[in-house]
C-alpha positions as MATLAB code, in Angstrom:
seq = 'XXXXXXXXXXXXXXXXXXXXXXXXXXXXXXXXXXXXXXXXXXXXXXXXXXXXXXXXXXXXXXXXXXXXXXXXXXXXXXXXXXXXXXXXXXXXXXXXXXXXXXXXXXXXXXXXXXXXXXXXXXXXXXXXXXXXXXXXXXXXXXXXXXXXXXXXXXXXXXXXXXXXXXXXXXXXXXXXXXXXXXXXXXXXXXXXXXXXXXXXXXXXXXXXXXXXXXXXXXXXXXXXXXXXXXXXXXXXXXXXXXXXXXXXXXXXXXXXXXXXXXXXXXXXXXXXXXXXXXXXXXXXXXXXXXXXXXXXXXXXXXXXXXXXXXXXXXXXXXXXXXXXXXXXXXXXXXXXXXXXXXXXXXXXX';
ca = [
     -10.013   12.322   35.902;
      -8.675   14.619   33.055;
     -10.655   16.229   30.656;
      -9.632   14.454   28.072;
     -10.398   11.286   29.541;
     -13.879   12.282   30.136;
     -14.278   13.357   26.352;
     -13.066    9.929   25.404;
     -15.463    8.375   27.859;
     -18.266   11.133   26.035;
     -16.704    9.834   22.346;
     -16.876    5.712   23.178;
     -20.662    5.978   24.952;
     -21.420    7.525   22.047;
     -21.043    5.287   19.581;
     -22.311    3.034   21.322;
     -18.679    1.615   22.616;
     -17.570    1.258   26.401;
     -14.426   -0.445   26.818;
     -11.357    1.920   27.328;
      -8.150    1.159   27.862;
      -6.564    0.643   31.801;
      -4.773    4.074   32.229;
      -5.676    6.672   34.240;
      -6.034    9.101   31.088;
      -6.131    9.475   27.167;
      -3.340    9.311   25.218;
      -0.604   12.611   24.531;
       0.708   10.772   21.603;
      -0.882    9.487   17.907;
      -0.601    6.298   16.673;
      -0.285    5.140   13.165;
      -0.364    1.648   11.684;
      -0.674    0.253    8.420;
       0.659    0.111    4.684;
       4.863   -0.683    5.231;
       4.902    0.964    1.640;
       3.378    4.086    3.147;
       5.513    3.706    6.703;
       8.609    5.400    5.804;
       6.486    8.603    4.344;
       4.411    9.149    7.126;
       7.130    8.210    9.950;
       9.653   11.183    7.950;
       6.611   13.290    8.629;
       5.756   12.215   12.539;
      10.088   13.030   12.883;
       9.429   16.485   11.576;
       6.622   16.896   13.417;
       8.535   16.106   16.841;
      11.261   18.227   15.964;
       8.848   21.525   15.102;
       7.372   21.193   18.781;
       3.985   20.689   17.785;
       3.510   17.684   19.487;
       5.232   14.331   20.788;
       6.456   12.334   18.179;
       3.766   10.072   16.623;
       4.450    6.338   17.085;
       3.971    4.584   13.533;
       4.148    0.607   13.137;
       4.270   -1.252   10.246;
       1.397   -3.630   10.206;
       0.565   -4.096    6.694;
      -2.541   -2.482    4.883;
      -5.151   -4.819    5.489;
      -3.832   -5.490    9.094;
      -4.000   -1.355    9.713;
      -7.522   -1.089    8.638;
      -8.472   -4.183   11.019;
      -6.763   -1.857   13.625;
      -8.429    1.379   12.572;
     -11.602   -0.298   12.234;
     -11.914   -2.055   15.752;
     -13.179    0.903   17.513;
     -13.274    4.656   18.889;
     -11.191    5.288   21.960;
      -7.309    5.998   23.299;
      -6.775    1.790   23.011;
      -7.787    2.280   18.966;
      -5.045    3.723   16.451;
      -5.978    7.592   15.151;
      -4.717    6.651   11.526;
      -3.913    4.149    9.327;
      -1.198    4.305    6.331;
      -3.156    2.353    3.072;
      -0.904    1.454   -0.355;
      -4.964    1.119   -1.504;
      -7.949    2.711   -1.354;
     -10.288    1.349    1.594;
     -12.632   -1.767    0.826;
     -16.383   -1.464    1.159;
     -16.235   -3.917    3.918;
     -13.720   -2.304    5.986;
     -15.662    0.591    5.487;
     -18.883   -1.250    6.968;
     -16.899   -2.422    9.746;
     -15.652    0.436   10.580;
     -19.118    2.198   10.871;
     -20.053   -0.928   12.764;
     -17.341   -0.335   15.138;
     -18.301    3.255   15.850;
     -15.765    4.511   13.672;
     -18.380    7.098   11.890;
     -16.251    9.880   10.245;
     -13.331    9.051    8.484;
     -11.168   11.571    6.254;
      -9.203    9.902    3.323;
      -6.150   11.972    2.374;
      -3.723   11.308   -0.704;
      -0.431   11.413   -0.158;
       1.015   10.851   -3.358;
       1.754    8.115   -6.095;
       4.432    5.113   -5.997;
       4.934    3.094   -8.314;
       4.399   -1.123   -7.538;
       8.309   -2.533   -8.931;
       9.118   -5.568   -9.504;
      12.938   -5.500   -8.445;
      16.497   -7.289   -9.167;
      19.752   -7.162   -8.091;
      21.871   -5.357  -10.753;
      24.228   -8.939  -10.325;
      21.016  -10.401  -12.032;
      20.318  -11.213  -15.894;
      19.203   -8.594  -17.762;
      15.375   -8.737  -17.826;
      11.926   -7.068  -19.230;
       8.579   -8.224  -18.645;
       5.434   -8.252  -20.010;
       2.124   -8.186  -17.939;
       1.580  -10.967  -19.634;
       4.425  -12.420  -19.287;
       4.173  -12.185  -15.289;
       1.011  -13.601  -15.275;
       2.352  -16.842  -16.593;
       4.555  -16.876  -14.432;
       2.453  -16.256  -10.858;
      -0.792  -16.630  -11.582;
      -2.043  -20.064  -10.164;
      -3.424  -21.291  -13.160;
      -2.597  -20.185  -16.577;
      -4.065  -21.461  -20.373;
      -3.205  -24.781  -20.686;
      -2.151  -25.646  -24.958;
      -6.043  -26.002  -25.166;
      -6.979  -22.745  -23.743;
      -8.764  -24.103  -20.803;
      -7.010  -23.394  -17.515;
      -4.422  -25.541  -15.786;
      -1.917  -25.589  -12.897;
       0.510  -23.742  -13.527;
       3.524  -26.168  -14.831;
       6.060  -22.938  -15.514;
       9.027  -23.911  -13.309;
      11.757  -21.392  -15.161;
      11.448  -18.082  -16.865;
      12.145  -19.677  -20.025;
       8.871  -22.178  -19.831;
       6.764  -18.446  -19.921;
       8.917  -17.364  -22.810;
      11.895  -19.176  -24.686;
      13.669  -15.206  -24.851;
      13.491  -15.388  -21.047;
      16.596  -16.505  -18.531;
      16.481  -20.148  -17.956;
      16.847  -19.680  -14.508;
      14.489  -20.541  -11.537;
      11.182  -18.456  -11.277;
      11.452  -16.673   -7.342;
       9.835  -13.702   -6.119;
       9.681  -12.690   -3.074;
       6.345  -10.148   -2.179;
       4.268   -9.249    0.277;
       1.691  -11.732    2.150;
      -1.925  -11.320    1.583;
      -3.037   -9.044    4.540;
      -0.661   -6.409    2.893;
      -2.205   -3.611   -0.046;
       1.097   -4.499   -1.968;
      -0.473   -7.810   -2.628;
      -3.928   -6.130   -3.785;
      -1.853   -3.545   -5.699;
       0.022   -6.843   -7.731;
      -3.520   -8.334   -8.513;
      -4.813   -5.596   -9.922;
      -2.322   -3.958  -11.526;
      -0.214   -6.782  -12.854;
      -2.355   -9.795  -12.869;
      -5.540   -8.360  -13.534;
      -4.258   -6.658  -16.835;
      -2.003   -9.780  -17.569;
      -5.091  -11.681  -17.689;
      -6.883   -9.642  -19.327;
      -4.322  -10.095  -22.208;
      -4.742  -14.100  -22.056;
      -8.084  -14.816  -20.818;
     -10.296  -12.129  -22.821;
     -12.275  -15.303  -23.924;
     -13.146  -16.574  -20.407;
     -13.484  -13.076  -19.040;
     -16.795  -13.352  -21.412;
     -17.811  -16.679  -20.792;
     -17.504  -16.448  -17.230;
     -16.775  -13.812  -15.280;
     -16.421  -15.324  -11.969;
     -13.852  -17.791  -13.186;
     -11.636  -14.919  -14.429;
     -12.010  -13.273  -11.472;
     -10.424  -16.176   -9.325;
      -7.850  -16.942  -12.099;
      -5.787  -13.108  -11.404;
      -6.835  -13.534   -7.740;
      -5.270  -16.229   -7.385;
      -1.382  -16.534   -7.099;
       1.148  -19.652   -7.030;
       1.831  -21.817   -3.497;
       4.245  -23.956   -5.075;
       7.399  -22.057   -4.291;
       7.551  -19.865   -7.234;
       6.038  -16.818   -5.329;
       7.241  -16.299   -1.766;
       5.651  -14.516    0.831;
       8.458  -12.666    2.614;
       6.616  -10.587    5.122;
       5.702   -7.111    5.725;
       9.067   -5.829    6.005;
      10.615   -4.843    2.525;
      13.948   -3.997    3.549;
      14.178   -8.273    4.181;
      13.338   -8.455    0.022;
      15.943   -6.345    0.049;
      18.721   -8.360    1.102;
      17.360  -11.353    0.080;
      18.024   -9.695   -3.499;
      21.058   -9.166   -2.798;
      21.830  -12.744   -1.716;
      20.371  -14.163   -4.365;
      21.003  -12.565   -7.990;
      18.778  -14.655   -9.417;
      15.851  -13.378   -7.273;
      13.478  -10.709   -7.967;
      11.117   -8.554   -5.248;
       7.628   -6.760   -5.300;
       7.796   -3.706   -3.770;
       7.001   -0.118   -3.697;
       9.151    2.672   -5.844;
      10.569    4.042   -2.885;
      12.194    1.296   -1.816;
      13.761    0.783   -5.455;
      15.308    4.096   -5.564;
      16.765    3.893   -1.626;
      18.698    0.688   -2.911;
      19.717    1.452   -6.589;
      23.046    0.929   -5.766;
      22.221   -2.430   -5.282;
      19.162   -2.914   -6.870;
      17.837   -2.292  -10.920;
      13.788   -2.058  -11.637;
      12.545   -4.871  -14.364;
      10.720   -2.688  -17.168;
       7.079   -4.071  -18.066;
       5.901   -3.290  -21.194;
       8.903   -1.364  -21.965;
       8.851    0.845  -19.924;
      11.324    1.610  -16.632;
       9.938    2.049  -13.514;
      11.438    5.757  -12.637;
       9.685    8.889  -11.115;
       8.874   10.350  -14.686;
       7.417    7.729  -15.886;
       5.236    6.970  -12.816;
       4.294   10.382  -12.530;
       2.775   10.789  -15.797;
       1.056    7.335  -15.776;
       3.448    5.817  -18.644;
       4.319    3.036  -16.194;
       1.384    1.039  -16.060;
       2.410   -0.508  -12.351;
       1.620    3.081  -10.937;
      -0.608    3.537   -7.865;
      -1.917    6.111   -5.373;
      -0.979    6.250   -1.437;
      -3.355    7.008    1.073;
      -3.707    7.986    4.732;
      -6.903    7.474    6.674;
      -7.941    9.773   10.065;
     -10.058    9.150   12.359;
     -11.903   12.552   12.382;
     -13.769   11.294   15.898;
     -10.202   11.499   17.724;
      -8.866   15.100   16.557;
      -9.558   17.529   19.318;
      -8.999   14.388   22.095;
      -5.755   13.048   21.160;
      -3.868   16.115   20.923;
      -1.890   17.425   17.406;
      -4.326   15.231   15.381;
      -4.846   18.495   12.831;
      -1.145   19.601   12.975;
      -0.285   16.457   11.926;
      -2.121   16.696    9.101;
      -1.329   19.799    7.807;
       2.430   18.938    7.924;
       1.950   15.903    6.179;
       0.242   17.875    3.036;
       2.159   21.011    3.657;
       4.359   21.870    0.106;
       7.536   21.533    1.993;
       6.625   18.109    2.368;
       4.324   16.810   -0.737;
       5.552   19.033   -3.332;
       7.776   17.498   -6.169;
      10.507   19.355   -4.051;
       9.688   18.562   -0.649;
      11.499   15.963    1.858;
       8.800   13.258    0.879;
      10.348   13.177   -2.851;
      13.375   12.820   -1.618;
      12.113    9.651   -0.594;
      11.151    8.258   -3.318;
       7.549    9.253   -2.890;
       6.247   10.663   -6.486;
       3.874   13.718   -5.695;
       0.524   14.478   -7.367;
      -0.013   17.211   -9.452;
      -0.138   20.632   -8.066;
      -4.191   20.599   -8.661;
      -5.070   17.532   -7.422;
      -2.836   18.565   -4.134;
      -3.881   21.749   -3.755;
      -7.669   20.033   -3.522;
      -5.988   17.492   -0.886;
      -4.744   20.465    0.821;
      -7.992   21.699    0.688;
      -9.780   18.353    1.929;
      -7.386   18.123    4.517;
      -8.063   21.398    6.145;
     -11.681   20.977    6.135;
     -11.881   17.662    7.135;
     -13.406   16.305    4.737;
     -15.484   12.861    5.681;
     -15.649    9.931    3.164;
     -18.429    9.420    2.035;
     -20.036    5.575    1.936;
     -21.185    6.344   -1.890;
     -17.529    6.859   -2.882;
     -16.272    3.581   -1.362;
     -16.052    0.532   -4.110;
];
């Protein structure tokens, strides 16, 4: 047996875990899943990695947010990933499971900031939303001409608003297993009911709560996967169409592709970076801190992925499409990073 293998035997007793995988010793190679907004960020940095010689390139799949912390949170041990991309911040309860599961020190590291689009083909009528406006439109039930809620009868863009296209409302986003989805709730839905429901968010909390977490099975929203390069070219099939996705995505395909503005405002890296565009969000990686030191180039990894040449506004990752933080709040991820720096169960909400 190979050292290695006996310190992953040493790690899984440990906490209190003891099946390994069938292979004769630990892994020479990390493994990534999670977020497919995150995916093509953290697979430019496992390339660059490879081609430095620090390590074997890291294999990365794209399983969706919620599906990657599932993964991450299973278990210690070479048969368990050693990070997980997240277009969120981890829940309290896959935090709980994860401690559960043996998984007992956990680093959270932000990458950067993207900014959650809703997309068109430029073919398509000119459009700008309100959060509002999208509620109405996707939320399952919206205020009926009483106020109280109904199902939601809004079959074109011009039954939400008579200045809207009278064309067919169809989006294509993300299922529910993926962070996107949590990212639309909260950042679209949530504040678009908060616009329209401010009496009921008084009355009765709960109910407003379900109303902008719940979306539309009647057609109007479709769940197109995990893969956002299929919105993509469903977009451009279908000019009448519009996609959720991530920013990067938006600016890969612009010459196809043209961002809706909410509020009034564009959804471009200036205005994401300074918060002006209100669908802005922060990008995480999570590392199993139990695993660095077994599966070799664990730390490496790391400090490549929040290395300048990478993060910075001028690095490879903003070219992109990912929108970097500001210099202090990198430098302290920097910092984090280096030390390891475990999450702690009081900052988890």
């Amino acid at each position: 047996m190979t050292k290695r293998y006996l310190a992953f035997t040493a790690l899984v007793a440990a906490s209190g875990m003891f099946a390994l995988a069938d292979t004769a010793s630990a892994r020479d190679q990390i493994r990534i899943v999670g977020s497919s907004t995150v995916y093509p960020f953290t697979t430019a940095v496992a390339e660059q990695f490879g081609k430095s010689g620090a390590g074997k390139t890291p294999v990365v799949e794209s399983t969706g947010t919620g599906g990657g912390m599932k993964l991450f949170c299973a278990g210690v041990g070479e048969s368990h990933p050693d990070l997980t991309n997240a277009s969120r911040a981890i829940k309290k309860g896959e935090f709980d499971d994860c401690q559960k599961n043996g998984v007992k020190d956990i680093v959270e590291i932000k990458v950067g900031i993207d900014g959650l689009t809703i997309a068109q083909s430029k073919a398509g009528p000119a459009m700008k939303l309100t959060m509002a406006q999208v509620y109405l439109a996707l939320a399952e039930q919206v205020p009926g001409t009483d106020g109280k809620l109904v199902a939601n009868p809004n079959k074109n863009w011009s039954d939400v608003d008579k200045s809207l296209p009278n064309i067919k409302i169809e989006v294509l986003g993300p299922p529910a297993t993926s962070g996107t989805r949590d990212s639309f709730h909260e950042l679209f839905l949530e504040v678009g009911a908060n616009k329209l429901l401010a009496d009921l968010k008084k009355a009765d909390p709960k109910a407003f709560d379900k109303a902008w977490k719940s979306i539309r099975k009647d057609g109007a929203y479709v769940e197109a996967g995990e893969n956002d390069n299929v919105i993509v070219q469903k977009l451009e099939a279908n000019k009448n169409a519009f996609g959720i996705f991530g920013y990067s995505f938006l600016e890969e395909n612009l010459a196809k592709l043209k961002g809706v503005p909410i509020d009034g405002v564009a959804p471009d890296y200036d205005a994401i970076s300074s918060g002006k565009y209100q669908g802005a969000r922060p990008l995480f990686i999570y590392v199993k801190k139990q695993h660095i030191g077994v599966v070799p180039g664990i730390d490496k990894f790391l400090a490549e992925y929040v290395s300048p040449k990478a993060m910075s506004k001028d690095g490879y990752l903003a070219r992109k499409g990912l929108v970097a933080l500001p210099k202090s709040e990198a430098d302290k991820v920097m910092s984090d990073a280096k030390s390891l720096k475990v999450l702690a169960a009081a900052d988890v909400k």
